[in-house]
N, C-alpha and C positions, 0 to 999 in steps of 0.2 A: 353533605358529607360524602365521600368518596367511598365509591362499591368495596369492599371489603376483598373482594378476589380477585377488582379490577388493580385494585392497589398492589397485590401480590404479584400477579406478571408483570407489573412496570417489576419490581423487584425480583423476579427472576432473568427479565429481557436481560439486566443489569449486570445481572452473575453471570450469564451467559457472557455477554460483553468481555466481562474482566476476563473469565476467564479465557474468551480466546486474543486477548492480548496478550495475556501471558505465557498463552501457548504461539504466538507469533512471536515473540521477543524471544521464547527457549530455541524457535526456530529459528533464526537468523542469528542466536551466539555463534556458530562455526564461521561465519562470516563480518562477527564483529560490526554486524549493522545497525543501526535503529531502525525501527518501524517506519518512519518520515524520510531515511534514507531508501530502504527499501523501495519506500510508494515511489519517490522520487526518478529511483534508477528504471521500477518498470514504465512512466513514463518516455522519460528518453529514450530507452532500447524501442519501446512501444511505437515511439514518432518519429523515430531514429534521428531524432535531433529536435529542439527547443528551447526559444527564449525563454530568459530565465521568469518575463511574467507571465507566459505562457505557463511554466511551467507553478507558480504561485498560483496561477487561477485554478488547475487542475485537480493541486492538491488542498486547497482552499484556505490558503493560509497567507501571510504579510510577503510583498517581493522580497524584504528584508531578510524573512526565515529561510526564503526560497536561495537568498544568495549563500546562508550559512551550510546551509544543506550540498548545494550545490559546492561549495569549497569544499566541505568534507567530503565528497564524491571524488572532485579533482583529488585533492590529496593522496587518495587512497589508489589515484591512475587508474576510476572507472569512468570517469568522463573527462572530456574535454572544450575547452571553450576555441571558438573558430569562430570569426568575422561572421557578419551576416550581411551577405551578398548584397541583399535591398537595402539595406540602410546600415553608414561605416560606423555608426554611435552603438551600436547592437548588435550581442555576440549568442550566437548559438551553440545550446550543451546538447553536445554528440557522444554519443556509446562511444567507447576503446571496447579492443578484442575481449582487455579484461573485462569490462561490464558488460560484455552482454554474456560472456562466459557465466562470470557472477549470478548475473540476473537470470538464466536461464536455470542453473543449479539450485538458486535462492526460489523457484517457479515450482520446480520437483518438488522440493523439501515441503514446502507450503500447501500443496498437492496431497502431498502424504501424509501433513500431520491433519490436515479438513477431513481425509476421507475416515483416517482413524477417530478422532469426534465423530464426526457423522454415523461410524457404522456400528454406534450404538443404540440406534434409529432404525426400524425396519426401513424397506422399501417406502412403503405407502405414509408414514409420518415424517420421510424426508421430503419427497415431492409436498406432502399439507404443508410442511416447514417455508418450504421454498415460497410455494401459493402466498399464506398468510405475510411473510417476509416481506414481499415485491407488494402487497395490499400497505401496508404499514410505511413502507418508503416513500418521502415526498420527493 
């Protein structure tokens, strides 16, 4: 039978979880993003350009979802697709001014909403946070 307070922090890790998805989704309404566009766009800006299974492995998910993701980006005129110089069958997703405009503003916001969670954590229980965190990451 499972530790009684071990079982408790899987179900708090949990809450925590939700809630900073939630609080990343309120973040990226002004910009009409999803979370998977988001991850997406800091990618590209990140490698200032990538194939799109590049870009599937990164964010660890089907090339399939990578190409829908990738269309909603075009769409929206944050990225763009451009030949790939090494090989004519393969196109490379490059930042526009707008995206990395985006992404950089979409960087701040996300910035300021971590530190506000955060700074309801002294000092010394966000660094253990951090610690215990990067211990638990495979």
């Amino acid at each position: 039978m499972a530790d009684e307070p071990t079982a408790e922090l899987g179900e708090l890790l949990l809450r925590v979880a939700r809630t900073q998805r939630r609080r990343w989704r309120d973040a990226l309404a002004p910009w009409d993003l999803s979370p998977h566009q988001a991850r997406a766009l800091r990618v590209v800006v990140e490698r200032d350009g990538v194939r799109l299974s590049d870009l599937a492995e990164a964010l660890h998910i089907a090339p399939r979802s990578a190409t829908e993701v990738a269309d909603g980006l075009q769409g929206r005129g944050l990225v763009e697709r451009t030949p790939d110089p090494g090989d004519r069958r393969a196109v490379i997703l490059r930042p526009t001014a707008e995206g990395r405009r985006v992404r950089a503003e979409v960087g701040l916001a996300r910035a300021a909403d971590s530190a506000e969670l955060f700074a309801r954590l002294d000092p010394g229980d966000r660094t253990a946070l951090g610690r215990i965190l990067r211990t638990l990451t495979d």
